[in-house]
C-alpha positions in Angstrom: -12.7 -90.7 29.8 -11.3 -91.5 33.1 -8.0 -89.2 32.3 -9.8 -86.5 31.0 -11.8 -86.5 34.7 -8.3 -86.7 36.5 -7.0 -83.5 34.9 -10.0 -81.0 34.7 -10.0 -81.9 38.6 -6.3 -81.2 38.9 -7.1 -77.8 37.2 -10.5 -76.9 39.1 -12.2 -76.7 35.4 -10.7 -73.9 34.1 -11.4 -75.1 30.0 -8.6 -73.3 29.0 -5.6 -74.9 30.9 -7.3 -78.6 30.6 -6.7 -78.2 27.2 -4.0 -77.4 26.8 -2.6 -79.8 29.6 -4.8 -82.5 27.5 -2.9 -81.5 24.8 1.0 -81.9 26.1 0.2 -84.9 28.0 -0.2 -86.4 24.5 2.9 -85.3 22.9 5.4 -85.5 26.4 4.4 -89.6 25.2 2.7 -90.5 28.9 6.1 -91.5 30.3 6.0 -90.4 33.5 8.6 -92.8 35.3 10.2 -90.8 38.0 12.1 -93.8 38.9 14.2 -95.0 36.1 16.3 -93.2 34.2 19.1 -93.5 31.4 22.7 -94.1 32.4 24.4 -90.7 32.6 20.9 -89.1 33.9 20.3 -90.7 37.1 19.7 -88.6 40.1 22.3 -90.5 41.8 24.8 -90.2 39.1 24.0 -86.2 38.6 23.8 -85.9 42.6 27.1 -87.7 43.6 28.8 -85.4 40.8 27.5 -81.9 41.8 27.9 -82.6 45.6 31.5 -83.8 45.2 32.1 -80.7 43.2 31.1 -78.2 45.9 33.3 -80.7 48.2 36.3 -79.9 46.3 35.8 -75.8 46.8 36.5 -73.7 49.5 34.0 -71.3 51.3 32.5 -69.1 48.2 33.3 -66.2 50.3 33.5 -63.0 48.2 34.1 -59.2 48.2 30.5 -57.9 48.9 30.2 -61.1 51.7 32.9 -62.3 53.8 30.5 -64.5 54.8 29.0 -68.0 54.2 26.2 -67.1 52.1 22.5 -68.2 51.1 23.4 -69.5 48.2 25.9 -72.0 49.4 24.2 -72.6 52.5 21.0 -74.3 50.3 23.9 -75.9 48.3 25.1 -77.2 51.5 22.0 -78.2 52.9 21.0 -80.2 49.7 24.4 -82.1 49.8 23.3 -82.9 52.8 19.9 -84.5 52.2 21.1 -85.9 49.5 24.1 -88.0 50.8 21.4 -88.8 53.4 18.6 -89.8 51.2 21.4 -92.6 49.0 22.3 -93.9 52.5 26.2 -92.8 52.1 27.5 -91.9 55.3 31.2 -91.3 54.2 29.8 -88.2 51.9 27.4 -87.3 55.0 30.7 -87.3 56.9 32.2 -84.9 54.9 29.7 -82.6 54.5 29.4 -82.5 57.9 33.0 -82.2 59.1 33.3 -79.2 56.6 31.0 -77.2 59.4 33.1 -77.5 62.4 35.6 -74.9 61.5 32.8 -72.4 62.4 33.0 -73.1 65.6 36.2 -72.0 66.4 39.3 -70.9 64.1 36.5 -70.0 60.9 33.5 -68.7 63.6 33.8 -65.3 61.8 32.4 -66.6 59.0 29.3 -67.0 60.2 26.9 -64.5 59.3 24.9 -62.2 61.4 21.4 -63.2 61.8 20.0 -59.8 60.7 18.5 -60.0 57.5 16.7 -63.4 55.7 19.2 -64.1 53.2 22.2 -64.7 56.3 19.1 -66.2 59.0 19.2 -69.0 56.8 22.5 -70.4 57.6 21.5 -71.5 60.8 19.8 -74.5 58.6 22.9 -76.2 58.2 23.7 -77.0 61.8 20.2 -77.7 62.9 20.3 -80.7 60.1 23.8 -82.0 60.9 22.5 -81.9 64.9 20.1 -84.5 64.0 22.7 -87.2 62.8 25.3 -86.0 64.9 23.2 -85.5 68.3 25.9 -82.8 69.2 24.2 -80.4 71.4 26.5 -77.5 69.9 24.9 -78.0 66.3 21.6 -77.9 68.1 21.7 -74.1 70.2 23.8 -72.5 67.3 20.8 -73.4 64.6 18.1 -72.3 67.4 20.1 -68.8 67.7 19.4 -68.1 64.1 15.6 -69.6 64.1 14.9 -67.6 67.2 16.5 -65.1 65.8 14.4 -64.0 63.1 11.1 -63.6 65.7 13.4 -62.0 68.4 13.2 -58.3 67.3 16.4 -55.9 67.4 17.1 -53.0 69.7 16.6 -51.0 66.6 14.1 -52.1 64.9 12.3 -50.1 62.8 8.7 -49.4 63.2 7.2 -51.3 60.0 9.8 -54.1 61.7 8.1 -54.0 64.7 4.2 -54.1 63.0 4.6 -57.1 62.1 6.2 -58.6 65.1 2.8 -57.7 66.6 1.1 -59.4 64.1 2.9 -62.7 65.5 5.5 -62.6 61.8 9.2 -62.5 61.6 10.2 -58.9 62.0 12.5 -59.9 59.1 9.6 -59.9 56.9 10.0 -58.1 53.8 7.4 -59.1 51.2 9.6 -60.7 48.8 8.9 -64.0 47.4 12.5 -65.2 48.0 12.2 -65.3 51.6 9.8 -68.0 51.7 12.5 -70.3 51.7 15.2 -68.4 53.5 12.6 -67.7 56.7 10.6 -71.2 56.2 13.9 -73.4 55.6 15.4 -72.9 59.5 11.8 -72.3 61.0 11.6 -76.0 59.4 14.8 -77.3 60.2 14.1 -76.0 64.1 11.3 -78.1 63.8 13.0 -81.5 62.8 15.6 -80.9 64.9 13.4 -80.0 68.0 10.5 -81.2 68.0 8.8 -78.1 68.8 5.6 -77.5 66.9 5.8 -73.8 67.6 8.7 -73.5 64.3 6.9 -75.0 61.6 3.8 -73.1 63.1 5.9 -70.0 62.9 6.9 -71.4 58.9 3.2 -71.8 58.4 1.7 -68.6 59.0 4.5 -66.6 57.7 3.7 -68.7 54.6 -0.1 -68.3 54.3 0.9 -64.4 55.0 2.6 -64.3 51.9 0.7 -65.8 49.8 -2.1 -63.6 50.7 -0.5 -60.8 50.1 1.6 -61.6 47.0 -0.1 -64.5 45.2 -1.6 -63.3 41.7 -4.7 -64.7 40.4 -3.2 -67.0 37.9 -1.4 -68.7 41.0 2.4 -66.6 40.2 4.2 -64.3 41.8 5.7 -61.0 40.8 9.0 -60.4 42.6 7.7 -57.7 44.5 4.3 -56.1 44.7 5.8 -52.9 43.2 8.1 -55.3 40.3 5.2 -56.7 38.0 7.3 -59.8 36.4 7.0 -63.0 37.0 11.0 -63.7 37.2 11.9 -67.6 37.4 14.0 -68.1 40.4 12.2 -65.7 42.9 8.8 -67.7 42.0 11.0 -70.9 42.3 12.0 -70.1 46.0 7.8 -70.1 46.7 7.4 -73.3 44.7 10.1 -75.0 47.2 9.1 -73.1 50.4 5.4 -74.4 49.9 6.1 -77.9 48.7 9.0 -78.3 51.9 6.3 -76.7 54.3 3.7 -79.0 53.2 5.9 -82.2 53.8 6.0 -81.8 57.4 3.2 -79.4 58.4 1.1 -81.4 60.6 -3.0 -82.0 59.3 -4.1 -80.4 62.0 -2.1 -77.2 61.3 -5.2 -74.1 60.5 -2.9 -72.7 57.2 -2.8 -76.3 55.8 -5.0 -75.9 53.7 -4.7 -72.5 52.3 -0.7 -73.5 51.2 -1.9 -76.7 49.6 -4.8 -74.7 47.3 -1.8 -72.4 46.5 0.6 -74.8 46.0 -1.5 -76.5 43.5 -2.3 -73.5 41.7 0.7 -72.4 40.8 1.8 -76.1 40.0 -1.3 -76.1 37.3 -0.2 -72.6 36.2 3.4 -73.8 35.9 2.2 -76.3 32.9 1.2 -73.9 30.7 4.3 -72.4 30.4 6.9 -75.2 30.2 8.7 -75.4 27.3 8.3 -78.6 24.9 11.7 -79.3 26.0 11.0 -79.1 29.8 12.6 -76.0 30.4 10.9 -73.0 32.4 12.1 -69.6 31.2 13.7 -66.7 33.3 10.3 -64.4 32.9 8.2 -67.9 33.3 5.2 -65.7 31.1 7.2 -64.6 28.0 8.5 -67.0 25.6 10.8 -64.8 24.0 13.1 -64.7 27.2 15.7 -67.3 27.7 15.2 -70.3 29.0 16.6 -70.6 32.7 18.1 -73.7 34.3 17.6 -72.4 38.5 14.1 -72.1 38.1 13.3 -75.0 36.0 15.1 -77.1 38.7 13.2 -75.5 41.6 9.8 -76.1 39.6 10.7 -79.6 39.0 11.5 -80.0 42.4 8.5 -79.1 43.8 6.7 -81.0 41.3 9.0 -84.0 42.1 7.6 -83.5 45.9 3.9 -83.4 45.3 4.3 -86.3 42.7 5.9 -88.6 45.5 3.2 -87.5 48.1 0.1 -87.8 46.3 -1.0 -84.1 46.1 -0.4 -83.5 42.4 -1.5 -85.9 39.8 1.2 -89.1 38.9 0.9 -89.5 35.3 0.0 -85.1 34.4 3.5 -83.8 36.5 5.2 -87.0 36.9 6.0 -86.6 32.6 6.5 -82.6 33.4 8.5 -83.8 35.7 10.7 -86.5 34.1 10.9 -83.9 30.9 12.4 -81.4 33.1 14.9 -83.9 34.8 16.3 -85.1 31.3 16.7 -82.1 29.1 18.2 -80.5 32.3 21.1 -82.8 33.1 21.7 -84.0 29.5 22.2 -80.0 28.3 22.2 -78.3 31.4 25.5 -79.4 32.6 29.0 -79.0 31.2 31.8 -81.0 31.4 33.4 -79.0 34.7 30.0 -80.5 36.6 28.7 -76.9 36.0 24.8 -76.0 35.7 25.1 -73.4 33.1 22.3 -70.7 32.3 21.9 -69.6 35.8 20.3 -66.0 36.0 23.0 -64.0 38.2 21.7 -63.0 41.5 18.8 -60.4 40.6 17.2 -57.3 42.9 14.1 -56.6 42.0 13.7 -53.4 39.3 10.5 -52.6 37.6 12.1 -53.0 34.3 11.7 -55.6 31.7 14.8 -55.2 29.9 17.1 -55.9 33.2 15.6 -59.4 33.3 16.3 -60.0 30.3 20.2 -58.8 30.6 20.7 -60.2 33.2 24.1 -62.5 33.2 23.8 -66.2 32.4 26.6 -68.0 34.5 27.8 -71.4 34.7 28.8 -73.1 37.9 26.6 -70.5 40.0 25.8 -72.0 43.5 21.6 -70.1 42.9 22.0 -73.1 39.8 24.4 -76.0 41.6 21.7 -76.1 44.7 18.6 -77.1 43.2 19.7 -79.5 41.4 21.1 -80.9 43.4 18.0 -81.0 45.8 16.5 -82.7 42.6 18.6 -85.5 42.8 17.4 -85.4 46.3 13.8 -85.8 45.9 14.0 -87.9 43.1 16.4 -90.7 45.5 14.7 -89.9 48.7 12.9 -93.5 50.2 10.5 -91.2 52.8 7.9 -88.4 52.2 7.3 -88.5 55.8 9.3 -85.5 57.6 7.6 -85.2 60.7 10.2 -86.0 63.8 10.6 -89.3 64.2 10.4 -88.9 68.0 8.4 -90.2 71.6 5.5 -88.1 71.7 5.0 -86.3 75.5 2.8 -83.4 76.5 4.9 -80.3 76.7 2.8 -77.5 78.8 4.9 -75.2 80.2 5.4 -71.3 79.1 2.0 -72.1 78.3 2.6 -73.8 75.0 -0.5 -76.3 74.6 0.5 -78.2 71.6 2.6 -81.3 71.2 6.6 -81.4 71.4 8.4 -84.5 70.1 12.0 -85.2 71.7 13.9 -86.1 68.7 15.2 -89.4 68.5 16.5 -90.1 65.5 19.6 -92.3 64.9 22.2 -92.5 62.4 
């Protein structure tokens, strides 16, 4: 009786997903062990493997961007946490030394902080600043945060609506920018201490999902694009559950991201295959099954598991499901996540999402699973800046700043 009360208040009594959440839980066999794992399948056995793979490549620099792009910065930025998280500073190292060509003889591969999908790249240095404490990590990363509130000579005038408004003028309404705008908003935080970037994160956050979050707790991939495709909801499910992990109690859109957050977690079960797998339209279970968004589902899941919002023993066997039929038949031989949608503009067609490409060794595939093996080795859910806490009232800014302090 007690674990039927546990998951109609996980799904706020809605008869028809209790069921058939009652249901799976029975046949996923209750093993919901996010700990232990098979030899072959642990997260530091698949981590070590897919970080020393993107180790052994050069910059994926390409044709259409001669540029280090989005999705090798959130591989990068995952290597990172995750060489972090299993305490081995030799990968850390490397990881980190990889960046210091862009500061000099490589510094044209930086991108331009114009648009979301390049803003994002200022991530990596504000995370390697905080083990490094090299101050040139630290402005570089608060260039591209500041960057995407500081608006353009020639900005246009939706651009400049909602600057007024207090959001990013690099706003666009698309569900994949709640990671690329939250991520260095977040990562300004950490590094900084300044409660003013994972404010910024937060409202941007509770903007979007007001304006794009269906009913049923999905997405579409654009208000104008009615289909719920896999990875663009997948960037949502991580942007809320990475927001959450370090927005302070005290923050006023707190709330609103967790009730969404849990939503769509609840929705999420009823479409999970009885392998684990989420599919590339999450709704239609004639479309193939996708290996991106699964891993970006699971890792949210993995997150509210480990911090207590989402139920243990309901997501923690979603979870664990997810984890095994994805590294076990997910990955070849090369180290390669295979069935990763190709990168996917938004059309109001059905038939594109279901042709779209399925690639192996993709970095959209590489990086969340690799922040997988993250979450799933990380010791601490506690991300707020591990800093001396002063008063910091100048510019008029009334709120608390934390001078980082965080060692090696």
């Amino acid at each position: 009786m007690s674990y039927i009360i546990k998951i109609s208040s996980v799904i706020n009594k809605n008869k028809l997903l209790f069921f058939f959440i009652f249901c799976t839980s029975m046949v996923y066999g209750q093993n919901h062990n996010l700990t232990q794992f098979p030899k072959g399948s642990t997260p530091e056995e698949i981590g070590n493997r897919l970080v020393n793979k993107y180790l052994n490549q050069s910059f994926h620099i390409g044709s259409k961007h001669n540029y280090v792009y989005y999705p090798e910065v959130c591989t990068w930025l995952g290597s990172l946490w995750f060489a972090d998280a299993i305490g081995n500073k030799e990968l850390y190292n490397r990881l980190a030394d990889r960046f210091d060509p862009l500061f000099d003889e490589k510094k044209d591969l930086r991108p331009i902080p114009n648009h979301v999908d390049r803003t994002v790249f200022g991530s990596i240095p504000l995370e390697i600043y905080q083990k490094r404490k090299d101050p040139r990590y630290l402005d570089l990363g608060l260039e591209y945060a500041e960057a995407q509130w500081k608006l353009p000579k020639d900005a246009t005038e939706k651009q400049k609506s909602w600057v007024d408004k207090g959001y990013s003028w690099q706003t666009r309404l698309w569900i994949d920018d709640m990671f690329m705008i939250t991520a260095v908003q977040a990562q300004a935080y950490l590094a900084s201490g300044n409660l003013k970037y994972i404010d910024r994160a937060a409202a941007e956050m509770a903007m979007y999902l007001k304006e794009l979050q269906r009913p049923n707790g999905l997405f579409y991939h654009t208000p104008s694009v009615p289909f719920y495709w896999g990875r663009g909801d997948g960037w949502m499910a991580v942007g809320m559950a990475e927001v959450l992990r370090m927005l302070p109690d005290h923050n006023s859109d707190k709330k609103r991201i967790m009730e969404s957050y849990k939503k769509m977690m609840a929705t999420l079960l009823l479409y999970q295959a009885e392998d684990g797998m989420w599919r590339q339209l999450i709704d239609d279970p004639k479309s193939w099954k996708e290996s991106s968004c699964t891993a970006m589902f699971l890792y949210a899941m993995i997150t509210g598991v480990k911090n207590g919002w989402l139920d243990e023993e309901i997501y923690g066997t979603a979870a664990r499901k997810a984890w095994l039929t994805l590294v076990t038949e997910y990955i070849n031989e090369k180290d390669e996540v295979i069935e990763v949608c190709q990168g996917t503009g938004a059309k109001n067609d059905y038939q594109y999402y279901i042709d779209r490409k399925r690639i192996a060794g993709n970095l959209h595939g590489q990086a969340p699973v690799i922040w997988c093996a993250y979450a799933l080795t990380r010791k601490s859910e506690n991300l707020w800046p591990s800093a001396t806490v002063i008063q910091q009232k100048a510019n008029g800014f009334k709120g608390i700043w934390y001078m980082n302090q965080r060692s090696n």
